[in-house]
C-alpha positions in Angstrom: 21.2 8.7 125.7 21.4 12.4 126.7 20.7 14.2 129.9 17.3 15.2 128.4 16.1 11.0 129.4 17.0 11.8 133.1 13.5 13.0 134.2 12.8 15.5 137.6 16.2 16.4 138.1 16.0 19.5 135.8 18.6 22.2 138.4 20.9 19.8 139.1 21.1 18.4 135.2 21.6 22.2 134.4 24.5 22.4 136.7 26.0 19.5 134.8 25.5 20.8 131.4 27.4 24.0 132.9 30.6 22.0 133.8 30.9 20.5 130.2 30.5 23.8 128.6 33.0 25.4 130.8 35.6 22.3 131.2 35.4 23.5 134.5 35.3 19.9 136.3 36.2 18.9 140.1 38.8 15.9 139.8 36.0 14.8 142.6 32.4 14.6 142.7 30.0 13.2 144.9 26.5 12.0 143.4 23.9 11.9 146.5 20.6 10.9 146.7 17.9 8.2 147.7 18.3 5.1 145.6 16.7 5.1 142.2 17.0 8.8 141.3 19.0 9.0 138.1 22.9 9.5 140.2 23.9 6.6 138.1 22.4 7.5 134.8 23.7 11.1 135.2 26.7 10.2 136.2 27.1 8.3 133.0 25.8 10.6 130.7 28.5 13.7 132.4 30.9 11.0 131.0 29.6 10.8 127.9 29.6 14.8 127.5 32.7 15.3 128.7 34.3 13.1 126.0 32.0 13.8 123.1 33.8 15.0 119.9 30.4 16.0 117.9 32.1 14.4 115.1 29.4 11.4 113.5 31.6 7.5 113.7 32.0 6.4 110.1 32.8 2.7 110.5 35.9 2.7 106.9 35.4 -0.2 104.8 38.2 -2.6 105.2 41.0 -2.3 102.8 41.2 -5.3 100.1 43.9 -8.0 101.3 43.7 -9.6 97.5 47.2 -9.8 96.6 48.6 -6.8 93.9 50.6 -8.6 90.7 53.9 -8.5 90.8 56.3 -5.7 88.9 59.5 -7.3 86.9 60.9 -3.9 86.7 62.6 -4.3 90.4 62.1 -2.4 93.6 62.5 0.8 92.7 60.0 0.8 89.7 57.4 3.0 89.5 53.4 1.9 90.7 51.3 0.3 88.4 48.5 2.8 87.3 44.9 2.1 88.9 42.0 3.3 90.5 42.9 6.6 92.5 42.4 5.4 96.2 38.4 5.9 97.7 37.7 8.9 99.6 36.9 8.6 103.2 33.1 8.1 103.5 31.2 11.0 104.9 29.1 10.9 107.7 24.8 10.1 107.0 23.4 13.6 106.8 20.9 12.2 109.9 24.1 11.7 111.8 25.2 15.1 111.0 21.8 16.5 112.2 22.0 14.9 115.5 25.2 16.1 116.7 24.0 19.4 115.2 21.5 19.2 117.0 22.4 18.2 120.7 22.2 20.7 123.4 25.3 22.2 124.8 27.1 20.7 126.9 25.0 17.2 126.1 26.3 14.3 124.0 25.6 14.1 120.5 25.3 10.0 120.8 27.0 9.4 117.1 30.4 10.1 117.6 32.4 7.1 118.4 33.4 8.1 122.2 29.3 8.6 122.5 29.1 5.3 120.9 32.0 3.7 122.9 30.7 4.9 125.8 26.7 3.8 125.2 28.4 0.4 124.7 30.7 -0.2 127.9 33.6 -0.3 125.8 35.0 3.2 126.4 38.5 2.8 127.2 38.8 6.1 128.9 35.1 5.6 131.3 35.0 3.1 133.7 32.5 1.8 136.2 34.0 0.3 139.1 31.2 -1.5 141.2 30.9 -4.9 142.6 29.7 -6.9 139.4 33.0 -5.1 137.8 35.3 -6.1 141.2 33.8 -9.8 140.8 35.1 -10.0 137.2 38.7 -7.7 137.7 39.3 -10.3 141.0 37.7 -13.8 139.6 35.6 -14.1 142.0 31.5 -14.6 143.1 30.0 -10.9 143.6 30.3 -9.8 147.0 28.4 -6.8 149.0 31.8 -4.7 149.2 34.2 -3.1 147.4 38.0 -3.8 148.1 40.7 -2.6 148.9 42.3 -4.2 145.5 39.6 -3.0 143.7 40.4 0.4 144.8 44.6 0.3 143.7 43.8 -0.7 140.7 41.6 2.0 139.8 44.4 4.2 141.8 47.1 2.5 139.1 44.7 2.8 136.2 44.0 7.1 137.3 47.8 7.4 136.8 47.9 6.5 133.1 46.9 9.5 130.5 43.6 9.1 128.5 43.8 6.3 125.4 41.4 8.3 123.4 39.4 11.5 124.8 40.1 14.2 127.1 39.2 13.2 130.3 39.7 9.6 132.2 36.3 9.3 134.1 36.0 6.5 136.8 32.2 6.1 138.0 32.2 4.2 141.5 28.7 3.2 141.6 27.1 2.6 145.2 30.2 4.0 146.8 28.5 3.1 150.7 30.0 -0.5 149.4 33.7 0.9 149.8 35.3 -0.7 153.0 37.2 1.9 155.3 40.3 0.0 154.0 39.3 1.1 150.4 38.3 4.2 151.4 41.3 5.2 152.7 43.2 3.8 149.3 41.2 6.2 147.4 42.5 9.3 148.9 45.6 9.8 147.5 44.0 10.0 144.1 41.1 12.6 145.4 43.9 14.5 147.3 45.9 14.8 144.4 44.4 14.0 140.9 46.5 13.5 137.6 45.3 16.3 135.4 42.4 15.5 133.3 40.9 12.8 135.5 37.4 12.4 137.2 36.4 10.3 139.8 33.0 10.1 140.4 31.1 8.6 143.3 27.5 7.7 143.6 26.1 7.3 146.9 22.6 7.0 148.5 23.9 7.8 152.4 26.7 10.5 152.7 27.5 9.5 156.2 28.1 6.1 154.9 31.7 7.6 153.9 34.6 8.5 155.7 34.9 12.8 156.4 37.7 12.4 154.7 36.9 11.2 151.6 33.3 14.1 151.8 36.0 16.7 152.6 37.4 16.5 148.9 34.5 15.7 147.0 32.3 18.3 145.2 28.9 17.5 146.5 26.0 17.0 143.4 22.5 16.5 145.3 19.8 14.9 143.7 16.4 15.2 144.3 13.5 12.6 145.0 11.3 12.6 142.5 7.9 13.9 142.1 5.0 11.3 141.8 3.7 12.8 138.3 7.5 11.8 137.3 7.0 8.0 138.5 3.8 7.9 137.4 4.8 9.0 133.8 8.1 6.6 133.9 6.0 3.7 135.3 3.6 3.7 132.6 6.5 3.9 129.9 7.3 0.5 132.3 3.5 -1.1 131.3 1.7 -0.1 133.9 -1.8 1.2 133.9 -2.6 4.7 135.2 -4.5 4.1 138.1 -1.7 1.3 138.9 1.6 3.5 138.3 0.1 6.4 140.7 -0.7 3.9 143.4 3.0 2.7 143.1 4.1 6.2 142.8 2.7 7.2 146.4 4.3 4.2 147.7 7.8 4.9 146.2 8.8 7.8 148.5 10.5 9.8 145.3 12.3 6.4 144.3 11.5 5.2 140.6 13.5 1.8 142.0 11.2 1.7 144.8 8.3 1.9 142.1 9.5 -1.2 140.7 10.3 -2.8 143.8 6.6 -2.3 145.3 5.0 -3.3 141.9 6.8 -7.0 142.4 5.2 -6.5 145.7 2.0 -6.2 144.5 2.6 -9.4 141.6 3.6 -11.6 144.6 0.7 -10.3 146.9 -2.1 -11.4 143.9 -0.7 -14.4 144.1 -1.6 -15.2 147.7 -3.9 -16.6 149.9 -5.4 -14.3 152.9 -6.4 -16.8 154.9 -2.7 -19.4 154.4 -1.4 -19.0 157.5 2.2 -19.7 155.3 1.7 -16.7 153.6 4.2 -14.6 154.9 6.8 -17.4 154.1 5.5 -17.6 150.1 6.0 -14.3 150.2 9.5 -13.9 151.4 10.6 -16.7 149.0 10.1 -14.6 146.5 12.7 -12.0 147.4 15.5 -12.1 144.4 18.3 -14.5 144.7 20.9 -11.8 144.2 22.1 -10.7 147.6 22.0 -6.9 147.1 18.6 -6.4 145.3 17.3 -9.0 148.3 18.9 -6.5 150.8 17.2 -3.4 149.2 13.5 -5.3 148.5 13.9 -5.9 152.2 14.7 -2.3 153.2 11.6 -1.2 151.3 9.3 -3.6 152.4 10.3 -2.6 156.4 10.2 0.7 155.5 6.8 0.1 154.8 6.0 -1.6 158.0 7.5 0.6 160.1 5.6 3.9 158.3 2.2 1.9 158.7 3.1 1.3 162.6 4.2 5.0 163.4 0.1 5.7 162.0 -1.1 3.0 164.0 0.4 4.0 166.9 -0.4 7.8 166.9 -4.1 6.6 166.2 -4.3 4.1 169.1 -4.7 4.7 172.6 -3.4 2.6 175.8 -2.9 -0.6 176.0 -2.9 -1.1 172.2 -0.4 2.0 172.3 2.3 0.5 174.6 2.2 -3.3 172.2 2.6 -1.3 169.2 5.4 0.9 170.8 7.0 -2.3 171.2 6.7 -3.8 167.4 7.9 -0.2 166.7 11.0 -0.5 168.1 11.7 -4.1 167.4 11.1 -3.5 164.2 13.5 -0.4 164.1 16.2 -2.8 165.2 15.4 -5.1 162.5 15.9 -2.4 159.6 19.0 -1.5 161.5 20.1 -5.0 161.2 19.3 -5.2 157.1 22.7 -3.0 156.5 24.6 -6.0 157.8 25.8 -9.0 156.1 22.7 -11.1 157.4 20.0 -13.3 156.7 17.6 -11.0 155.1 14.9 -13.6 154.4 14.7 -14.2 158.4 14.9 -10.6 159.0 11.4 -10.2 156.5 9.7 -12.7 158.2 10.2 -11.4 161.7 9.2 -8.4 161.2 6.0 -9.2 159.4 4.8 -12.2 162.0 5.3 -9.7 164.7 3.7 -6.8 162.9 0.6 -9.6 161.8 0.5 -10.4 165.7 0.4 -6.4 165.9 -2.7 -6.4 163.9 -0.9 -5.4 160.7 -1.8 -7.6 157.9 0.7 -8.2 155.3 -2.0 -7.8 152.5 -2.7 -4.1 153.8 1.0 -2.9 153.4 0.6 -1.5 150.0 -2.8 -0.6 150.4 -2.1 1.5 153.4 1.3 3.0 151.7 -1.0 4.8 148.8 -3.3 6.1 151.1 
């Protein structure tokens, strides 16, 4: 991978490049945007860069282990005579033209810290998000990150780099850090051992504490344009016509692309006229509790764009019901950053918006208008 697959984020990918060239890098960095963006990707790739040697990985064939014959003439005689030992093998001449070839201040991809890193193995780069805090504490995934979570990437910051120059940690979807944890991180963003990088990736800024914005270098990223989704959904599969219509739903998101193209799948597979509909449909959000929450911040996202035009085209009575919907429905989204029953959150909102006179068919149709 190399920052040239991270598409509509060309300024602040430039900015990036700049840091690597110059080694110039704040021991703190905040990575903010709207979800599905590239912060993650980028933030992985400025890792990669940053600890890229240029040097092609030649894997050395393992020395023989057969056993040598034995010399009568005693400790101190002199080596047999054989073979001269093998030279170390040189890198493919494609290797060598790729990391001639990569851009400054880009990874070259074939050097073993590019390779290490591509894998998740990189002993130096870590990602510290919940799927990583399930496995570190033995435990079922949970919504937030820990205080534990946090000292231990805290202990793990005080130790020099194993291999490259710089210790990267990568704390995806920082808005999951509890205040506790939070506050356990500051010590290493106030004072940072020398050569270390902590990055944060976060879709809200205000979701952290002013403390923790207050020594972080702030990297904005960008929604992205719909000729971007358009041109990323139909690397997904999707057919023209089909990727714009999800790309003027997904309000500069590529995830919110996705998201809305399930919508659609599950919405061809109902009945207009079931009056269970709107139950099918919410079983179909995804078992895993976070993608569940964000589907379901989408999808009332949705409804509440589609009742703002309602209600600025409608006139009293109709105006006053729909004010109504409006702001229970408002409450609702409020309620979907809490640990609650999403599913039962979906379904209210769409009943009431159906009793509204808001179909749930015409959700996506009336988001690519």
């Amino acid at each position: 991978m190399s920052f040239s697959t991270i598409k509509g984020q060309d300024k602040t990918i430039e900015r990036l490049r700049s840091l690597v060239e110059t080694g110039r890098v704040p021991p703190a960095m905040l990575f903010h945007g709207v979800p599905g963006i590239g912060k993650f990707p980028a933030a992985a790739e400025f890792a990669s860069a940053l600890n890229c040697s240029r040097v092609p990985f030649v894997e050395e064939k393992p020395r023989s282990l057969a056993p040598q014959p034995e010399d009568d003439g005693g400790l101190f005689s002199m080596a047999p005579e054989g073979p001269a030992p093998e030279a170390a093998p040189a890198p493919s001449p494609a290797d060598q033209a790729v990391a001639a070839a990569a851009a400054p201040g880009d990874s070259c991809g074939v050097c073993l810290s590019c390779r290490q890193a591509l894998s998740g193995a990189h002993p130096d780069i870590r990602v510290v998000d919940t799927v990583f805090q399930a496995a570190l504490l033995d435990e079922n995934e949970s919504a937030n990150l820990k205080i534990d979570t946090i000292r231990e990437l805290t202990r793990w910051a005080q130790q020099k780099p194993m291999m490259s120059p710089w210790k990267i940690f990568i704390v995806r979807d920082a808005e999951a850090l509890v205040p506790q944890a939070q506050n356990a991180l500051l010590k290493t963003l106030e004072d940072p051992p020398k050569n270390t990088v902590v990055i944060l990736t976060v879709s809200r800024k205000n979701s952290l504490l002013p403390t923790i914005l207050s020594r972080c270098c702030s990297v904005e990223f960008s929604p992205l344009p719909a000729p971007v989704i358009t041109e990323l959904m139909i690397a997904q599969g999707a057919e023209p016509s089909e990727a714009a219509r999800l790309a003027a739903l997904s309000r500069g998101s590529f995830e919110k692309a996705a998201e809305a193209r399930g919508f659609l799948a599950r919405l061809a597979k109902l009945n207009p006229a079931d009056p269970a509909k709107v139950f099918k449909f919410t079983a179909g959000l995804p078992r895993d509790s976070h993608a569940a929450r964000e589907e379901v911040k989408t999808l009332l996202d949705l409804i509440l764009g589609r009742l703002r035009a309602a209600w600025r085209a409608s006139a009293p009575p109709a105006k006053d019901r729909l004010g109504a919907v409006l702001r229970r429905t408002l409450d609702l989204r409020r309620m979907a950053d809490r640990n609650v029953s999403y599913m039962q959150i979906l379904q209210t909102a769409l009943l009431e918006s159906e009793r509204a006179g808001l179909r749930l068919e015409s959700l996506v149709d009336a988001g690519a208008r």
